[in-house]
N, C-alpha and C positions, 0 to 999 in steps of 0.2 A: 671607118678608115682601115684599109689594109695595109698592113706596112710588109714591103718584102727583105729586107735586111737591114740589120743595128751593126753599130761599130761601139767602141769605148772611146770618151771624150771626155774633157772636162769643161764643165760648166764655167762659163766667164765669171759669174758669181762668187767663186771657190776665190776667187783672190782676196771677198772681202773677210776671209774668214784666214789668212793667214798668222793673223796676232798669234793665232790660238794653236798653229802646228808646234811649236814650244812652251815650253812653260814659263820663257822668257828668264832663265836664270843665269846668274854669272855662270853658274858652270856650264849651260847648254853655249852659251856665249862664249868662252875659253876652250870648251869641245870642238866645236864647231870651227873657227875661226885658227885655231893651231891645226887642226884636220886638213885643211884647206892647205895652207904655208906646206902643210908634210907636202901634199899631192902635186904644188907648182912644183916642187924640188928643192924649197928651200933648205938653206943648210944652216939658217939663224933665223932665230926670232927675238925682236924686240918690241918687251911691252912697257908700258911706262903708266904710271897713277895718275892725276893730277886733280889738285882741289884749284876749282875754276869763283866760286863764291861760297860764301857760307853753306847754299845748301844744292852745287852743283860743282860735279866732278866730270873730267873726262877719263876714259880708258882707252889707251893708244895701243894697236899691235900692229905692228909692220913687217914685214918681211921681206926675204932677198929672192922669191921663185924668180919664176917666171911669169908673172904680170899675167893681165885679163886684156886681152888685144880687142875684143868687141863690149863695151859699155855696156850696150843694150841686152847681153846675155845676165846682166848681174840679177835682174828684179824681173828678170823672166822666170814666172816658177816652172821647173820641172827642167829647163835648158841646162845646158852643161858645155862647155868648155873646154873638157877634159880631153884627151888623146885618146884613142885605142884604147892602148895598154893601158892605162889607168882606168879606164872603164869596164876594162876584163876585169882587172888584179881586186880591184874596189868596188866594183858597183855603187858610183857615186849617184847621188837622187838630182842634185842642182836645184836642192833645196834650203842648203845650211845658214843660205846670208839672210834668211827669215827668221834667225834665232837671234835678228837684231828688229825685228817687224814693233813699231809703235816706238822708235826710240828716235831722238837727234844724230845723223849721223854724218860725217863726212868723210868721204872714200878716196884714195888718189891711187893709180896705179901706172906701169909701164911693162911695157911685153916689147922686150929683145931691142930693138936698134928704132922702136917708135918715136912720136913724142907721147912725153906721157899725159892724161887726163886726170878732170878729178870732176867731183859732184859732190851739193851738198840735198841728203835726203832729208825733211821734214817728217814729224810724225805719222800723220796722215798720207804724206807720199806713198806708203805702205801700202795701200788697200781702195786711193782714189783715182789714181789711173791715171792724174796729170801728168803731163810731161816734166823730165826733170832737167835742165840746163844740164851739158857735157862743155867744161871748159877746160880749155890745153895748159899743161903745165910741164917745168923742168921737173927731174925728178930722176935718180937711179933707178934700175929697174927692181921691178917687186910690187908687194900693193900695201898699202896703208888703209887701216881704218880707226878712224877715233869716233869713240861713240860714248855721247853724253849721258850720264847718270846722277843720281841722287847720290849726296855726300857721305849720307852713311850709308853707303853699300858698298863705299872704296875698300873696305877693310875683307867683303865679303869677297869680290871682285880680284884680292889678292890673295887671296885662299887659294880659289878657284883656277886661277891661273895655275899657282903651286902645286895642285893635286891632278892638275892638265898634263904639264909637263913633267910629271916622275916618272913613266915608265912613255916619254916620248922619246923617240928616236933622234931628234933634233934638239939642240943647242937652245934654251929658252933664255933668253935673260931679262928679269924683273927690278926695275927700276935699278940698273949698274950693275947688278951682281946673278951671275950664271945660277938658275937652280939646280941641285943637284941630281940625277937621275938614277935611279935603281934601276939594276934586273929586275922586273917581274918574275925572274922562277928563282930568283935569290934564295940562297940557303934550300935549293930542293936536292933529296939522296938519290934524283936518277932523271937525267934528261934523257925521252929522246925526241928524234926528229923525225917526224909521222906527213907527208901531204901538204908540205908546205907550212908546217905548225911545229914548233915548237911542245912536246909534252913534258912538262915538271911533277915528277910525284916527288909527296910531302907526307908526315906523319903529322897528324896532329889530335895531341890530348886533352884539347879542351872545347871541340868543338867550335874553331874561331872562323873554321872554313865556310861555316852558314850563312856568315856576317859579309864577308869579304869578296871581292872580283876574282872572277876564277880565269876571265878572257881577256888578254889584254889586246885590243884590235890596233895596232900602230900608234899607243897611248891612252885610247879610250880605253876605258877599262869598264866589262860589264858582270854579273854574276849570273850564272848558270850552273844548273844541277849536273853536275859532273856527275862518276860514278864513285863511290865509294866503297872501302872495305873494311869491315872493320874484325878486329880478334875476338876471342873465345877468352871471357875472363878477364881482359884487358880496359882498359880507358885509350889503347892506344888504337886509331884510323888510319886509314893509306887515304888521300886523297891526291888532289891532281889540278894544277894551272897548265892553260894554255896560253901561250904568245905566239901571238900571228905574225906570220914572216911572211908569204904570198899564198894563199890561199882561196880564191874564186868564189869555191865552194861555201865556204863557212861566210855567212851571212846576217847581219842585223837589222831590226826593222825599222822603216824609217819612219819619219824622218832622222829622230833624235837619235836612231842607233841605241838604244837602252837595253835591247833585246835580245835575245838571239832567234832568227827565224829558224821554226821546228822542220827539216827536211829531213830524208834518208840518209843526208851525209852527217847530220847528227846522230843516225844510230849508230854508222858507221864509225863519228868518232869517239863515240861512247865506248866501240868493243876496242877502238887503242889505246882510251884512257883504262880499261881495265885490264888488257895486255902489259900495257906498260907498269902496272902496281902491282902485277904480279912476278913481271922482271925484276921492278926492284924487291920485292921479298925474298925473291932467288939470291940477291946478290947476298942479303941479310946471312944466308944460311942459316937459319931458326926461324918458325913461326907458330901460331896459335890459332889458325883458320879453319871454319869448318870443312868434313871432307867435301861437302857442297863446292865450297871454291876450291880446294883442294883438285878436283876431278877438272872445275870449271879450265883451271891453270891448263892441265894436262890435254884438255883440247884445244886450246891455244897452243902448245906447242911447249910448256913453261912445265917442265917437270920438279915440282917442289919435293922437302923432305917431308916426313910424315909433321904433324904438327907435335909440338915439343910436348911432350909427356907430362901432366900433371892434374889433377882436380882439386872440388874444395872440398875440406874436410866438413864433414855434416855438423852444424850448430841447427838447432832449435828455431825456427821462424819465432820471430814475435809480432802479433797481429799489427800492431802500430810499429811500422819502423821508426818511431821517432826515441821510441824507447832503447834502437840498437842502432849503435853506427858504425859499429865493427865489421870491418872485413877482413874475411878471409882468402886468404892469397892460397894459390893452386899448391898441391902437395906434390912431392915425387908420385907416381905412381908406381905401385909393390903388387907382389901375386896374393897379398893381405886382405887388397881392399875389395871394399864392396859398393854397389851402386844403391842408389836409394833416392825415389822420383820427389818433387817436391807433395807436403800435403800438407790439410790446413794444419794453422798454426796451435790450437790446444791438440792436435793429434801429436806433433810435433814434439810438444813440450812434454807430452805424456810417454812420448818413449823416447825421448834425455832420459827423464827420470827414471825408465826401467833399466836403461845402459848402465845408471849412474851405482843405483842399486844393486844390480845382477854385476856388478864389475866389467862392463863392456864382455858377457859368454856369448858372442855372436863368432868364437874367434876369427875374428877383422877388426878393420875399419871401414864406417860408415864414411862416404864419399855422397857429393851432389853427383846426380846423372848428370849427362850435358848430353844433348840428343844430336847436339850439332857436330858432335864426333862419333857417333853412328858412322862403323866403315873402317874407320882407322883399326889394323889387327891389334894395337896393343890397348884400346879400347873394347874393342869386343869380346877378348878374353877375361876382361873381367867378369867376376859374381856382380848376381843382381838381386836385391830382395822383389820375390815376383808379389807378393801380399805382405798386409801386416793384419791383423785383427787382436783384441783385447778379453780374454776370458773372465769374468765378476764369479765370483762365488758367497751367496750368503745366505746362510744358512744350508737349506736342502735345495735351493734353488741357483741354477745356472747360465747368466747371461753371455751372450755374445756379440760382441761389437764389431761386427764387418765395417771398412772405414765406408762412410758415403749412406750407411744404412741408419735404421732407426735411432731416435734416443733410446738407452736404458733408463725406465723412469723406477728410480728408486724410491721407497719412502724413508728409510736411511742412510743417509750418505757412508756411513761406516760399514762396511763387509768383511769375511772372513777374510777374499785371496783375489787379486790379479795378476794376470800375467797376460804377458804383453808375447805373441805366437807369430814371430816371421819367417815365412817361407822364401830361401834363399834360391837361386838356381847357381848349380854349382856344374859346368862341364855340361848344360845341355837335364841334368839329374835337379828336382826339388832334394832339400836337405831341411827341415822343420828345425826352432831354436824357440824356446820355450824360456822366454825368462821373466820371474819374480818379481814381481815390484810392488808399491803401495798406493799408487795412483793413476786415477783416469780421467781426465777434461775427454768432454766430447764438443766437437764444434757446435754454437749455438746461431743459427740464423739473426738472430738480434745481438751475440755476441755483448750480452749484458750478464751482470750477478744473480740477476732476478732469474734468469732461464737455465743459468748451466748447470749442467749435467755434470754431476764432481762425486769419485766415488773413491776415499781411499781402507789403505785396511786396519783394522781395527789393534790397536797395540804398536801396528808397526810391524818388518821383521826383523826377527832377530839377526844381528851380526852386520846390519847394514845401516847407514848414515840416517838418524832420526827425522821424521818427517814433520819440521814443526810447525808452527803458525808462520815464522816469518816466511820460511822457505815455501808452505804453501800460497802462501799471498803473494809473493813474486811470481809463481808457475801462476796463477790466476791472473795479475798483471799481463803477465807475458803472453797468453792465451787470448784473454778478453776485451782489454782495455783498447779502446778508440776514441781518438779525441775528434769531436765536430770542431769543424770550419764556421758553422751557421754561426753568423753576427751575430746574434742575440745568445751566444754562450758564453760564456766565461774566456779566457784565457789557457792557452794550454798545460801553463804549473799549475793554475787554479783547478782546471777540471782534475789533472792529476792526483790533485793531494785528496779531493773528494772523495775520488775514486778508491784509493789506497785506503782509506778509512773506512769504505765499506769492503775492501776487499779483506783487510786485517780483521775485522770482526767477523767476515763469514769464516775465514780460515781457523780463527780461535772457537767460533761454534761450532765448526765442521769437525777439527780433533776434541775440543775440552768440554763442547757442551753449552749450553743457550746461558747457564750463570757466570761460567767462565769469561763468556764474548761479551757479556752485558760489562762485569767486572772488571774486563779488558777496556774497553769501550771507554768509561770513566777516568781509568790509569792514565788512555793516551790522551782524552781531551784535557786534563789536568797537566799533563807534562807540555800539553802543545800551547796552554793559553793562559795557564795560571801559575806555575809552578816557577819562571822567572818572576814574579812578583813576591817570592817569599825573599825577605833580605835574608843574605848569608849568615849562620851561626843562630838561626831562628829555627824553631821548631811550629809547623799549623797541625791544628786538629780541629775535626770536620764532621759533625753530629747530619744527617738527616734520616728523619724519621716521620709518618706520617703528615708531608707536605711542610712538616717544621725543620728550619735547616738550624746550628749554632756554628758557631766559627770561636777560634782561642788562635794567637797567635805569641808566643813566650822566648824566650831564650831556650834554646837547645840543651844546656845544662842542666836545665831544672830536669829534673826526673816522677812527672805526677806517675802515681798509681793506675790513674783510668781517666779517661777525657772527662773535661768539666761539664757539671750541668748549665744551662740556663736560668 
């Protein structure tokens, strides 16, 4: 068969499947049906609850528009009603009275100086194409629907209403009492008026904007990816609501409207909602943005000030953040400091430790770079450290640790000398800074005790803060420790304290030696698990020797000579 031309049509069929254009919910039903009341012109809406038996309710909304003058358009799908203007301003579908499809319903209405009609629709009437009775009734003009539900859905059913009518244009009133209506761009630090829309910018520092309706379409309210902005260093965002005041353009998809259709005049509102957030940062006078937006402002026509001067001051990564929760807040920026890019975390903790040592002789301060203020002049005049690398010295032999490059694999962790060698850029000029210290973590792929690479100096130096066990078992802490997520581990104190016990013991073998950290070893499990069991004012002594243990437990007074035999 040849066909010479198709058209679009819809299938007579499609009617049996309207149940399914909603999801049948109070609230596509409270959407829907106050949507409608805006569109006749009404200037009141009255809904009302009603428990009809034990386990059947009705839900009443009536309104004062302008009434349905033709019957026959109601359960016509896709027919519409509507005027012109209305059908420019809204692009109504003439599909919203199917967000009551499979329900008991009974309809009355009047249009202007008619009589008025009414009908009652049946479940089934929905979708089986019978005819439905139109019988004449008195009646004010407008249109009523009451439409029967399950008892326990009344409570749902008045929710829904409630969350219809906050940001409706229209007068709702819910069984005698007016709900109250919000502005949607409430509490925003900069409207403007863009295309028939309303734009609200808002700050928000917790991220609530994710959760919540960004569009208010004449009550509906839907979420859409707006644009956002956010600072440098900050928790604080710029985002942005829109409220639809007549807009053609800006479009949802139907039927339910949940959506926003993606057009070109979404890109186009995209570049006014980020217009407008960077108006309102103008008004602010102060900001923290990268010069990225910064430039971005500036061809929009939004000439910002430079972003407000400050960084973080450099702390030590700790490979587990759960071990740090400290922040650090941006510092003045001075012609002092210096920039310094992030790197792994035992690199990190290896030159705290050489600052801590060497007395900070970098003369500066170390600052986090921030790349995202690349551009700004009183950011690029600053120093930068362009390398860092770690020199070992032990014995006649000379390691070097470029960051990213090999382990040094020592066979004793103890050496004559390190120093920790960064090359500054100062004006455009390398400036070399060479400083002393006693210790080197190098990052370990496994980031375990078993693999790393830990190399300090033998003695110590002199005139600087001793390097002890404890203080080395925190830098190893801090450096290596990660705690698994995997089910089948322990608990995150629990792997902690494990961890900590073998970190104290390499730290005590690493300065004092393999008798020291066995020695050690014993002190702490003793103090962790036994040493609350000796009553107060008692003295224990503790023999083992050759797999034979003795135990004595005495008053503290007594004064023996030498532990007792067995």
């Amino acid at each position: 068969m040849t066909v010479h031309a198709i058209r679009a049509c819809v299938d007579p069929k499609v009617i049996q499947t309207v149940t399914r254009l909603f999801n049948q919910t109070e609230g596509d039903i409270a959407a829907e049906m106050l949507q409608n009341a805006r569109r006749a012109g009404a200037t009141r809406v009255i809904v009302s609850t009603t428990q009809l038996s034990h386990d059947r309710a009705c839900l009443r909304i009536s309104d004062n528009g302008r009434g349905i003058d033709d019957p026959a358009k109601l359960l016509r799908l896709g027919a519409s009603g509507w005027d012109d203007e209305t059908l420019r301003r809204e692009d109504p579908a003439g599909m919203g009275v199917f967000s009551l499809a499979g329900r008991k319903v009974d309809v009355s209405s009047r249009a202007g100086t008619a009589m008025g009609w009414s009908a009652h629709i049946d479940e089934g009437d929905w979708t089986s194409g019978h005819e439905i009775a139109i019988h004449s009734c008195v009646r004010s003009p407008g249109t009523t629907f009451a439409i029967e539900m399950s008892a326990g859905r009344l409570e749902d059913a008045r929710k829904a209403i409630a969350t219809a009518a906050r940001h409706y244009p229209v007068d709702v009133e819910l069984n005698g009492e007016i709900i109250e209506r919000q502005d949607f761009l409430a509490n925003a630090t900069h409207i403007e008026i863009w295309n028939g829309l309303r734009i609200g910018v808002f700050t928000d520092n917790r991220g609530a904007w994710r959760r919540t309706p960004s569009i208010n379409f004449h009550g509906l309210t839907v979420h859409h990816g707006l644009p956002t902005i956010a600072e440098i260093d900050s928790d604080r965002q710029w985002c942005a609501k829109v409220h639809v005041i007549d807009c053609p353009a800006l479009q949802l998809t139907l039927p339910a409207r949940k959506e926003v259709v993606v057009s070109p005049f979404i890109d186009e509102l995209a570049a006014a909602v980020r217009s407008a957030i960077y108006t309102a940062i103008a008004l602010q006078g102060e900001h923290r943005l990268s010069y990225e937006n910064w430039c971005e402002a500036a061809v929009l026509g939004i000439i910002l000030p430079n972003a407000k001067q400050g960084l973080r001051l450099f702390k030590p990564r700790v490979y587990d953040d759960s071990l740090s929760s400290d922040y650090e807040p941006p510092v003045t920026v001075g012609n002092n400091l210096v920039l310094i890019d992030d790197l792994e975390a035992a690199e990190e903790q290896s030159l705290a430790r050489a600052l801590i040592v060497s007395r900070d002789a970098i003369a500066g301060t170390l600052v986090r770079s921030e790349p995202a203020f690349k551009g700004y002049d009183w950011y690029d005049r600053l120093r930068q450290v362009e390398s860092l690398r770690f020199i070992v010295k032990q014995g006649t032999a000379i390691y070097v640790d470029t960051l990213g490059g090999d382990l040094i694999n020592l066979a004793d962790r103890q050496v004559d000398a390190i120093a920790a060698e960064l090359t500054i850029i100062t004006e455009s000029l390398p400036q070399v800074h060479q400083l002393n210290t006693d210790l080197l973590l190098q990052p370990d792929e496994n980031y375990d005790l078993d693999g790393a690479s830990i190399a300090v100096v033998k003695g110590g130096i002199a005139g600087a803060e001793p390097l002890t066990p404890a203080i080395l078992a925190e830098y190893l802490d801090n450096a290596y420790f990660c705690h698994s997520d995997d089910s089948n581990c322990d608990s995150f104190d629990t792997q902690l304290r494990y961890w900590q016990k073998d970190s104290r013991h390499l730290a005590v073998r690493t300065l004092l030696g393999d008798d020291e950290a066995v020695s050690d070893s014993i002190l702490q499990a003793f103090l962790d698990s036994v040493a609350w069991l000796v009553p107060q004012g008692n003295r224990l002594w503790l023999h083992h020797e050759k797999g034979e243990t003795t135990i004595s437990l005495e008053p503290a007074a007594a004064d023996p000579a030498a532990p007792p035999v067995a």
